[in-house]
C-alpha positions in Angstrom: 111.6 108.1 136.1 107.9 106.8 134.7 109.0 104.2 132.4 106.7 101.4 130.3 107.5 98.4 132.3 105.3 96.1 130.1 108.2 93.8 127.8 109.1 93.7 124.3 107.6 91.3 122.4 109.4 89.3 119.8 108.3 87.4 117.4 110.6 84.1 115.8 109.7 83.0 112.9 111.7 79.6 112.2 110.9 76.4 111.0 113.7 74.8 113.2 112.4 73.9 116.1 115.6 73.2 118.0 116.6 76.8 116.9 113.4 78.2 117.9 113.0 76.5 121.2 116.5 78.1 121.8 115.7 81.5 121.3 112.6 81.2 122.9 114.4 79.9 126.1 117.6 82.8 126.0 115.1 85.4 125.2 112.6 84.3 127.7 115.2 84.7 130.4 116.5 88.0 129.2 112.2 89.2 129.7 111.2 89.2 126.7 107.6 88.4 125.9 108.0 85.7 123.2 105.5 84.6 120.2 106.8 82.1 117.4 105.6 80.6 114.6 107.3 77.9 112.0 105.4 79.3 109.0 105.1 82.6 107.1 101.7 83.0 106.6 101.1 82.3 110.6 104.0 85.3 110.7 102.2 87.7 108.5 98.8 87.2 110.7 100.7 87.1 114.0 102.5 90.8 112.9 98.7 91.9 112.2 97.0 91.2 115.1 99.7 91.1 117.8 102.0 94.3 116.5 105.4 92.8 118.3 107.9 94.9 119.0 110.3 93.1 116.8 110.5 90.0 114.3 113.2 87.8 114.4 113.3 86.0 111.0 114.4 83.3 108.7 114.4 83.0 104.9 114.1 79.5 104.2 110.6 78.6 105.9 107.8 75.5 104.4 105.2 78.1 102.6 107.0 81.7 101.9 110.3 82.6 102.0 111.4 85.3 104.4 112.2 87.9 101.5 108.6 87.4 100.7 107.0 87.4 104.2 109.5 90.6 104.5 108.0 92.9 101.5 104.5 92.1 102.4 105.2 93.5 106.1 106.4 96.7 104.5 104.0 97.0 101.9 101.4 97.1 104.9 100.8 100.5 106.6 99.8 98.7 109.6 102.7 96.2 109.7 105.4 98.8 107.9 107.2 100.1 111.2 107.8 96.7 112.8 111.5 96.2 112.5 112.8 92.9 111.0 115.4 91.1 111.4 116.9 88.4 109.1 118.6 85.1 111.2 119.4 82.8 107.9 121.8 79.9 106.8 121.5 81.5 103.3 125.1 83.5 103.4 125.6 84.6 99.7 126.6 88.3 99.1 123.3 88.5 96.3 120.9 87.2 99.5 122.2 89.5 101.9 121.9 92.3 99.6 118.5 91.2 98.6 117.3 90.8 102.2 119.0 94.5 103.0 117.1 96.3 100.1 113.8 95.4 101.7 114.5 97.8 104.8 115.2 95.5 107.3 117.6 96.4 110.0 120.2 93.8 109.8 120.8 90.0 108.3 122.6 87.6 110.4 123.8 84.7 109.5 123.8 81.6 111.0 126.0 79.9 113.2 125.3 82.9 115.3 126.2 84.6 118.4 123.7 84.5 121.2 124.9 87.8 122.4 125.3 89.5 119.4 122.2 89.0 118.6 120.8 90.1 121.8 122.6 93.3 121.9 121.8 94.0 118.0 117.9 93.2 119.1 118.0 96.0 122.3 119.8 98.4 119.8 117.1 97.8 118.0 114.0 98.7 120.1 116.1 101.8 122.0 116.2 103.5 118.1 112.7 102.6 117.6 111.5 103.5 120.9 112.9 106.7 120.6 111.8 107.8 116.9 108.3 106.9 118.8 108.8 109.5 121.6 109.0 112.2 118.7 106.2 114.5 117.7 105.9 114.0 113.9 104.5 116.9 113.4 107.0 119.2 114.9 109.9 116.3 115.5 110.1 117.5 118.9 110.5 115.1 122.3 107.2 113.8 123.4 106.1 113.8 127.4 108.4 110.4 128.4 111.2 112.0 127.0 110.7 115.6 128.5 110.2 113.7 132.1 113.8 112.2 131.7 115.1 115.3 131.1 113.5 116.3 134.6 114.5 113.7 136.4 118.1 114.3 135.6 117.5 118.2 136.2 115.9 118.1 139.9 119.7 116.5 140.7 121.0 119.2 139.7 119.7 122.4 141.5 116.9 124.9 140.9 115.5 125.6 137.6 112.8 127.3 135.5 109.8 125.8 133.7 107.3 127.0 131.3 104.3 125.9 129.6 102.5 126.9 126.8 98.6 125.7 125.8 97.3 126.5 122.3 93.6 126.8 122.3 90.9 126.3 119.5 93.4 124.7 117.5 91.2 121.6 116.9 88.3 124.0 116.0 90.5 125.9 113.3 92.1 122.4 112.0 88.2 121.3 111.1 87.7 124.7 109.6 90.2 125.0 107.9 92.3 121.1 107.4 94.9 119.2 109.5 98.0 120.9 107.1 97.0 124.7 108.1 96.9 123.2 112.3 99.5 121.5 111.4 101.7 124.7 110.2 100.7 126.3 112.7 102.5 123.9 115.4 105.3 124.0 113.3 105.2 128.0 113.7 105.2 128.3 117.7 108.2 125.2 117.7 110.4 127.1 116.0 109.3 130.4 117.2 110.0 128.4 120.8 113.5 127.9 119.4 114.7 131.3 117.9 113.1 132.6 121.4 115.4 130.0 123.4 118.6 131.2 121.4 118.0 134.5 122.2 117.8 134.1 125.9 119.1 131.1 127.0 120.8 127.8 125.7 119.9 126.3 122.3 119.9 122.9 124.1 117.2 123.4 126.9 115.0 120.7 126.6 112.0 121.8 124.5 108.7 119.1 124.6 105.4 118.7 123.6 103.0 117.7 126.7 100.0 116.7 124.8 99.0 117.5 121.5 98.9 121.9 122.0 100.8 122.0 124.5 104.6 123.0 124.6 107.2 122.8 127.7 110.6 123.6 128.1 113.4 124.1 131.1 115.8 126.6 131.3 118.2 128.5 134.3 116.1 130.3 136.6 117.5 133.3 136.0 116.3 133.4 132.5 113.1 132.9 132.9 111.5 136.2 133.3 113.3 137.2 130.3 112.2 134.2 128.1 108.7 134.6 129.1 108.5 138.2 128.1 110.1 137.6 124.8 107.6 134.7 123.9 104.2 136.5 125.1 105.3 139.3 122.6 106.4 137.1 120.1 102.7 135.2 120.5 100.5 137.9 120.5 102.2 139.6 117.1 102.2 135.7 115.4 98.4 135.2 116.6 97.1 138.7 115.9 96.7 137.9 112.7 95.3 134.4 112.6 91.7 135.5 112.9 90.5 134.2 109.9 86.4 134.2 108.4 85.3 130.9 108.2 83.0 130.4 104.9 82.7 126.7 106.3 80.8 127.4 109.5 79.4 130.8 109.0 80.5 134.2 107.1 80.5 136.0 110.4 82.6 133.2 112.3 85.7 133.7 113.1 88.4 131.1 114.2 90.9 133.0 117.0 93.7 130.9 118.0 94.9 131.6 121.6 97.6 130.6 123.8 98.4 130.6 128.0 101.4 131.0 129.2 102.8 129.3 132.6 105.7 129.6 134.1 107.5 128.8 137.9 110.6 127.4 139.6 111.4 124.0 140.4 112.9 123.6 143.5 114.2 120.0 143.7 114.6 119.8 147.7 111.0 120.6 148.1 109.1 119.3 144.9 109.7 115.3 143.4 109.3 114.4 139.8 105.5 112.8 140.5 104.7 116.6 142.0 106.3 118.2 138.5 104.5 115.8 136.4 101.2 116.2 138.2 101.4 119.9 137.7 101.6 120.1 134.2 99.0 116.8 133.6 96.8 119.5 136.0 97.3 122.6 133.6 97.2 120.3 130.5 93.6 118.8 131.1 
């Protein structure tokens, strides 16, 4: 399996140092790259410059308080997606619900459990890791996710794959804007799906591998059939894309296109690195 080896930075930000000198040590040992600071304006910069994976923080700190240090992070598109987590002494209902309503994803009290914590903080970066492997535009799985789906296939016996590029899609998205491209991705993903229903399973994996391109497994012995169904259904949905371009020129014309590939996967001759180098070949 290609995985990110590279660890999850956390950031503490507690004024105790005894506190913080303990996290840094259990953390530290469990591989966690560690950053802390004691003072929420050193948080707010540290969130900016560093981007860590995850913030570990108290309320009660020597300039802001944590509710504060909190609503700026989210009010900052390029701080907004770091998850937060509260690790406070303050233990009233009205304090929890405060620290809650600012979209962090839990408050923790202290005394606290080492574990707990530890287990709340890696169920933390799986959800976030994964919302991160999905195409926004379409919400399908992006490439790390498809090639886990591979790995697990090639121990299971033969299978089919396809791949489908989109071409002169960038050119029509600067005719024409990033919301008409945009549609248009949406079109062939759940074109893609009707077509798998029809032939195969509903839960074959379906991808994007790169921006325009789309890939999917399925049974071997559906996929002749699935790749007739989709060249039909492509050509009739990009017959009539050809649109004049007023932009560029009257007489241009903006023709989205598509190429199909398809072939079976034989996992005692072909590894994961081979599958993956295939596609990156037909991709680039």
């Amino acid at each position: 399996m290609v995985e990110n080896h590279s660890p999850a930075t956390l950031l503490i930000v507690e004024d105790d140092l005894d506190i913080a000198d303990m996290l840094n040590a259990y953390f530290s040992v469990q591989g966690y790259r560690i950053l802390t600071v004691n003072w929420g304006e050193d948080a707010i910069n540290v969130c900016q410059t560093e981007q860590p994976d995850i913030v570990i923080l108290d309320i009660h700190l020597p300039d802001l308080d944590g509710f504060e240090i909190a609503r700026r992070l989210k009010n900052n598109r390029r701080t907004e997606a770091i998850p937060i987590i509260f690790l406070t002494e303050k233990r009233q209902r009205e304090d929890r619900l405060r620290g809650l309503s600012l979209a962090v994803e839990d408050y923790i009290t202290k005394p606290f459990d080492f574990q707990e914590l530890r287990l709340k903080i890696r169920n933390v970066l799986l959800r976030h890791k994964r919302s991160s492997l999905m195409n926004p535009v379409t919400a399908l799985p992006e490439r790390q996710l498809f090639t886990e789906n591979i790995d697990n296939l090639l121990r299971n016996g033969p299978f089919g794959i396809v791949l489908i590029n989109l071409y002169n899609l960038d050119f029509y998205r600067e005719v024409y804007g990033f919301m008409a491209a945009d549609d248009i991705l949406r079109s062939v993903c759940s074109l893609l799906q009707e077509s798998i229903s029809i032939v195969g399973n509903p839960n074959d994996p379906l991808a994007h591998w790169g921006r325009l391109n789309f890939v999917l497994t399925m049974p071997e012995n559906q996929l002749i059939p699935f790749v007739n169904i989709i060249q039909e259904r492509l050509e009739k949905t990009f017959e009539n894309q050809s649109r004049p371009s007023s932009r560029v020129n009257t007489m241009a014309v903006t023709q989205i296109g598509f190429n199909i590939h398809s072939w079976l996967i034989n996992p005692e001759k072909e590894s994961l690195q081979k599958v993956i180098n295939d596609l990156d070949h037909l991709t680039n």
